[in-house]
C-alpha positions as a printed Julia matrix, in Angstrom:
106×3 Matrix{Float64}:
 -16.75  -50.51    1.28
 -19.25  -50.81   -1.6
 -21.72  -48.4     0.57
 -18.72  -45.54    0.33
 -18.26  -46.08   -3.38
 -21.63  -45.89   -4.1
 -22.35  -42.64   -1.56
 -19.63  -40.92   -2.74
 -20.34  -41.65   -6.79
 -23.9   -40.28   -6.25
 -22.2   -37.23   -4.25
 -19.73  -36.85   -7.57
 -22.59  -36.97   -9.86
 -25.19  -35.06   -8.22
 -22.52  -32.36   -7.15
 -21.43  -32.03  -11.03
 -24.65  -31.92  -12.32
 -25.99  -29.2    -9.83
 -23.16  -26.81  -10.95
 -23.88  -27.62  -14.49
 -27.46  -26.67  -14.24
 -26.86  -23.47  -11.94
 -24.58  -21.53  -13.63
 -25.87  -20.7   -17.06
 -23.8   -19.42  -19.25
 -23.62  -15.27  -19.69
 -23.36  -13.53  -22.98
 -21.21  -10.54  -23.26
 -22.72   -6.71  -23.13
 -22.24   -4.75  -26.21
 -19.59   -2.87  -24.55
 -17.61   -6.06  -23.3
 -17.98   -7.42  -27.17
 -16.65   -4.27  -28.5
 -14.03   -4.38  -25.54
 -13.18   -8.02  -26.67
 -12.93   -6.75  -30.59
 -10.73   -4.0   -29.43
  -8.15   -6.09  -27.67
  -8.26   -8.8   -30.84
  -7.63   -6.0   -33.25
  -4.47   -4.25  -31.06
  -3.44   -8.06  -30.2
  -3.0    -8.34  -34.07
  -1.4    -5.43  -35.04
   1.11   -5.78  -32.22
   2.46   -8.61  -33.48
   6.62   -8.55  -34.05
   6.67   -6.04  -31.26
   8.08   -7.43  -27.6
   8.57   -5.57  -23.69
   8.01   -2.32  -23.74
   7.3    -1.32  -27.2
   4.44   -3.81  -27.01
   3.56   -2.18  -23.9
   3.22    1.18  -24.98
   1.67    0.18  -27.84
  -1.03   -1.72  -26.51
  -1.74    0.84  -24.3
  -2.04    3.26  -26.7
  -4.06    1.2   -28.91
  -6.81   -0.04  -26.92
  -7.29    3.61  -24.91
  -8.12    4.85  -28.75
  -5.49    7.41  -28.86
  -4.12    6.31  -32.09
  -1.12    9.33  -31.56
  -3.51   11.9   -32.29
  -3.89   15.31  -30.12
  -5.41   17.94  -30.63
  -2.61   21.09  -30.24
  -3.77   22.14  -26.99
  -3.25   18.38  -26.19
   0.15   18.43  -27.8
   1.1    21.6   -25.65
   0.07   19.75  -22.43
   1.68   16.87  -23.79
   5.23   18.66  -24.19
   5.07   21.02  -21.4
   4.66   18.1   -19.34
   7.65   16.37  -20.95
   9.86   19.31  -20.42
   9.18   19.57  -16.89
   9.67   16.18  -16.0
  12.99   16.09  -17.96
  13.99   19.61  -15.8
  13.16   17.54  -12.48
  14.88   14.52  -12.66
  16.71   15.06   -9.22
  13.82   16.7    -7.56
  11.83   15.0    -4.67
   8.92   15.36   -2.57
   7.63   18.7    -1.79
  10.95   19.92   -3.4
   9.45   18.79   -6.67
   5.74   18.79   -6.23
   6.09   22.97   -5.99
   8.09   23.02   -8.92
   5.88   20.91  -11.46
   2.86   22.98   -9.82
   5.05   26.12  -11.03
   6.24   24.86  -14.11
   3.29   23.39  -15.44
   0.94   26.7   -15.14
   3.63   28.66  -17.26
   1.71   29.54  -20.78
Protein backbone atom coordinates (compact mmCIF):
# COMPACT_ATOMS: atom_id res chain seq x y z
CA UNK A 1 0.00 0.00 0.00
CA UNK A 2 2.82 2.42 0.92
CA UNK A 3 4.53 1.47 -2.64
CA UNK A 4 1.08 2.97 -4.41
CA UNK A 5 1.14 6.09 -2.28
CA UNK A 6 4.47 6.77 -2.88
CA UNK A 7 4.27 5.87 -6.97
CA UNK A 8 1.42 7.72 -7.39
CA UNK A 9 2.70 11.05 -5.21
CA UNK A 10 5.85 11.10 -7.42
CA UNK A 11 3.39 10.64 -10.57
CA UNK A 12 1.28 13.83 -8.98
CA UNK A 13 4.34 15.80 -8.53
CA UNK A 14 6.33 15.11 -11.48
CA UNK A 15 3.10 15.36 -13.72
CA UNK A 16 2.39 19.01 -12.15
CA UNK A 17 5.66 20.17 -12.41
CA UNK A 18 6.17 19.08 -16.14
CA UNK A 19 3.08 21.18 -17.16
CA UNK A 20 4.32 24.00 -15.12
CA UNK A 21 7.60 24.12 -16.85
CA UNK A 22 6.15 23.45 -20.50
CA UNK A 23 3.75 25.84 -21.00
CA UNK A 24 5.22 29.28 -20.58
CA UNK A 25 3.20 31.84 -20.33
CA UNK A 26 2.28 34.04 -23.76
CA UNK A 27 2.05 37.76 -23.86
CA UNK A 28 -0.58 39.35 -25.91
CA UNK A 29 0.15 40.86 -29.67
CA UNK A 30 -0.35 44.49 -30.00
CA UNK A 31 -3.49 43.85 -31.77
CA UNK A 32 -4.94 41.37 -29.05
CA UNK A 33 -3.90 44.27 -26.31
CA UNK A 34 -5.65 46.86 -28.24
CA UNK A 35 -8.51 44.19 -28.81
CA UNK A 36 -8.52 43.64 -24.94
CA UNK A 37 -8.57 47.72 -24.36
CA UNK A 38 -11.37 47.91 -26.79
CA UNK A 39 -13.69 45.46 -25.12
CA UNK A 40 -12.72 47.14 -21.42
CA UNK A 41 -13.60 50.53 -22.75
CA UNK A 42 -17.25 49.37 -24.51
CA UNK A 43 -17.63 46.96 -21.30
CA UNK A 44 -17.58 50.34 -19.32
CA UNK A 45 -19.59 52.50 -21.13
CA UNK A 46 -22.28 49.84 -21.45
CA UNK A 47 -22.91 49.78 -18.13
CA UNK A 48 -26.93 50.39 -17.04
CA UNK A 49 -27.76 48.96 -20.41
CA UNK A 50 -29.27 45.09 -20.40
CA UNK A 51 -30.54 42.38 -23.58
CA UNK A 52 -30.60 43.81 -26.54
CA UNK A 53 -29.72 47.35 -26.13
CA UNK A 54 -26.47 46.05 -24.64
CA UNK A 55 -26.27 43.95 -27.58
CA UNK A 56 -26.46 46.37 -30.16
CA UNK A 57 -24.45 48.49 -28.42
CA UNK A 58 -21.59 46.42 -27.89
CA UNK A 59 -21.63 45.52 -31.23
CA UNK A 60 -21.53 48.74 -32.42
CA UNK A 61 -18.92 49.80 -30.12
CA UNK A 62 -16.22 47.42 -30.47
CA UNK A 63 -16.68 47.18 -34.63
CA UNK A 64 -15.69 51.16 -34.30
CA UNK A 65 -18.72 52.42 -35.93
CA UNK A 66 -19.50 54.87 -33.31
CA UNK A 67 -23.06 55.76 -35.54
CA UNK A 68 -21.13 57.48 -38.02
CA UNK A 69 -21.65 57.00 -42.01
CA UNK A 70 -20.62 58.57 -44.46
CA UNK A 71 -23.99 59.62 -46.77
CA UNK A 72 -23.41 57.14 -49.32
CA UNK A 73 -23.29 54.80 -46.23
CA UNK A 74 -26.44 56.32 -44.85
CA UNK A 75 -28.21 55.77 -48.33
CA UNK A 76 -27.21 52.05 -48.28
CA UNK A 77 -28.08 52.06 -44.82
CA UNK A 78 -31.84 53.25 -45.45
CA UNK A 79 -32.43 51.76 -48.73
CA UNK A 80 -31.70 48.63 -47.11
CA UNK A 81 -34.11 49.38 -44.27
CA UNK A 82 -36.89 50.21 -46.59
CA UNK A 83 -36.66 47.14 -48.45
CA UNK A 84 -36.60 44.88 -45.73
CA UNK A 85 -39.60 46.65 -44.09
CA UNK A 86 -41.48 46.25 -47.88
CA UNK A 87 -40.64 42.35 -47.63
CA UNK A 88 -41.73 41.23 -44.52
CA UNK A 89 -43.99 38.39 -46.04
CA UNK A 90 -41.67 37.56 -48.81
CA UNK A 91 -39.72 34.18 -48.96
CA UNK A 92 -37.17 32.39 -50.80
CA UNK A 93 -36.63 33.12 -54.35
CA UNK A 94 -39.94 35.16 -54.02
CA UNK A 95 -37.90 37.59 -51.98
CA UNK A 96 -34.32 37.13 -52.98
CA UNK A 97 -35.50 38.73 -56.69
CA UNK A 98 -37.13 41.42 -55.06
CA UNK A 99 -34.30 42.76 -52.63
CA UNK A 100 -31.92 42.13 -55.80
CA UNK A 101 -34.52 44.62 -57.58
CA UNK A 102 -35.11 46.87 -54.91
CA UNK A 103 -31.80 47.38 -53.72
CA UNK A 104 -30.18 48.51 -57.27
CA UNK A 105 -32.94 51.30 -57.52
CA UNK A 106 -30.85 54.83 -57.23
Amino acid sequence: MNKLLAILASATFATGAFAADAAPAKTPSPAQLAQQEKMARCNKNAEGKKGNERKVFMKTCLSGDDGKFSPAQQAQRDRMKACNDDALAMKGDERKKFMRTCLSKK
